[in-house]
C-alpha positions as CSV (number, residue, x, y, z in Angstrom):
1,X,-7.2,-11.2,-24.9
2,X,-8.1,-13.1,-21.7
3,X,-10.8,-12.8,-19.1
4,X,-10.6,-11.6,-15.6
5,X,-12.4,-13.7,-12.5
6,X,-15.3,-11.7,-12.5
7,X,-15.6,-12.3,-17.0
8,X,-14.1,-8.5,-17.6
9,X,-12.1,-8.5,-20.7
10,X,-8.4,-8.2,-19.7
11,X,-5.9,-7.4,-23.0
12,X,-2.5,-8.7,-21.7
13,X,-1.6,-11.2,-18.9
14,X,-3.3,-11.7,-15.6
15,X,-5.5,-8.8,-14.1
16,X,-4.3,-7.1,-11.4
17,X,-7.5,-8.1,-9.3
18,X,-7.0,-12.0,-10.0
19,X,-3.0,-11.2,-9.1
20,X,-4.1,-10.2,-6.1
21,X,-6.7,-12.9,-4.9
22,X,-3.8,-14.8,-5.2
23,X,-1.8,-12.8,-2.7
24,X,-1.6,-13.8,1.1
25,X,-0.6,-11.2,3.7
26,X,1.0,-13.0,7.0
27,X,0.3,-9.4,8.9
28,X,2.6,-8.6,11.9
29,X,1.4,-6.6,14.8
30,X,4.6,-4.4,15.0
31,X,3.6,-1.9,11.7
32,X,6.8,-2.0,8.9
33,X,5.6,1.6,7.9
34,X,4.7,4.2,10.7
35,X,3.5,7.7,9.5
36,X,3.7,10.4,11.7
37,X,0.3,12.3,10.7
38,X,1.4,15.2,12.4
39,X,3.9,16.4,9.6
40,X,1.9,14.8,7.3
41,X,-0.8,17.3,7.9
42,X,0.9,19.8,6.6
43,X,1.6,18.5,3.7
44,X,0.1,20.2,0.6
45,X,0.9,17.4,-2.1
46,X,-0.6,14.5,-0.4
47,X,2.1,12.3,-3.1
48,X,1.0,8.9,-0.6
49,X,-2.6,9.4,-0.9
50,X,-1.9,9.3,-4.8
51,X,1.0,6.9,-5.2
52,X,0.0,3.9,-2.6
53,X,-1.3,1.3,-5.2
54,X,-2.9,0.0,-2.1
55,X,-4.9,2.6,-1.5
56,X,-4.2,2.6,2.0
57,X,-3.7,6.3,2.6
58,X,-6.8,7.8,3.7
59,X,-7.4,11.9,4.4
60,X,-9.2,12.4,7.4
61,X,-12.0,15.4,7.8
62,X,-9.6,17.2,9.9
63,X,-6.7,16.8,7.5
64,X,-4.7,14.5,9.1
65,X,-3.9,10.8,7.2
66,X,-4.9,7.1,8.5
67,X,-2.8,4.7,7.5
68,X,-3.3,0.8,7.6
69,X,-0.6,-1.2,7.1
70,X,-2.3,-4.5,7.5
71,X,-3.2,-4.8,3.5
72,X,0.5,-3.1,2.5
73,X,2.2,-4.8,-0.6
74,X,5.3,-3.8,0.8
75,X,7.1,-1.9,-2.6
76,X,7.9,1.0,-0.9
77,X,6.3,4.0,-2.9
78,X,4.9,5.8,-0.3
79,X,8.1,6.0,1.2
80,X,10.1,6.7,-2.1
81,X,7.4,9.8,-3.1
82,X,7.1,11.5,0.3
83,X,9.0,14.6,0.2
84,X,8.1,15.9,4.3
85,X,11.4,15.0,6.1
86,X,10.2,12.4,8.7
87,X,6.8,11.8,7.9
88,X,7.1,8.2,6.8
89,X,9.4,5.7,8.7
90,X,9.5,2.5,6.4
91,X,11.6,-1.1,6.8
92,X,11.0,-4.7,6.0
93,X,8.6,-6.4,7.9
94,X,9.9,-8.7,10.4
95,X,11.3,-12.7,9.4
96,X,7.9,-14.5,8.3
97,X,5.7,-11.8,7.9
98,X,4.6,-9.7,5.4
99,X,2.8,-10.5,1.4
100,X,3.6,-13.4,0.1
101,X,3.0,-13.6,-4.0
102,X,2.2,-17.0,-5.0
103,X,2.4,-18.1,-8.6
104,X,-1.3,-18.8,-10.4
């Protein structure tokens, strides 16, 4: 067993918080992922809100979606679990941008 940053007990390998203090994010100002909020508010499953490890889907009082893209880890899940045709336009950030994992 091994200790996390912050002296929680972690059971195997590096927490996911250290991991990620760890992690740089070179952000671009053209998005990689643009969601279309009007189809996604129509959506009854919400499967990004749930599935974005990032948390980065948030539901909106009116029912809509906000999405930032500035703290995206870039794995695609969102993109792979949205089943509204159109709602989420995904590619790879452009040369140089993007997380970068470093080892540690």
């Amino acid at each position: 067993m091994t200790t996390t940053a912050k002296g929680t007990p972690q059971p195997y390998g590096t927490a996911f918080e250290d991991r990620m203090d760890t992690v740089e994010f070179r952000v671009s100002p053209n998005a990689h992922i643009t969601v279309d909020t009007d189809v996604c508010r129509g959506c009854t499953t919400r499967a990004c809100l749930h599935a974005c490890p990032a948390k980065l889907f948030v539901p909106t009082a009116d029912g809509g979606l906000v999405f930032n893209h500035e703290q995206c880890f870039e794995c695609g899940t969102c993109y792979l679990v949205c089943d509204a045709d159109g709602a989420i336009s995904w590619s790879y950030p452009e040369g140089g941008r993007g997380v970068v994992f470093r080892k540690g």
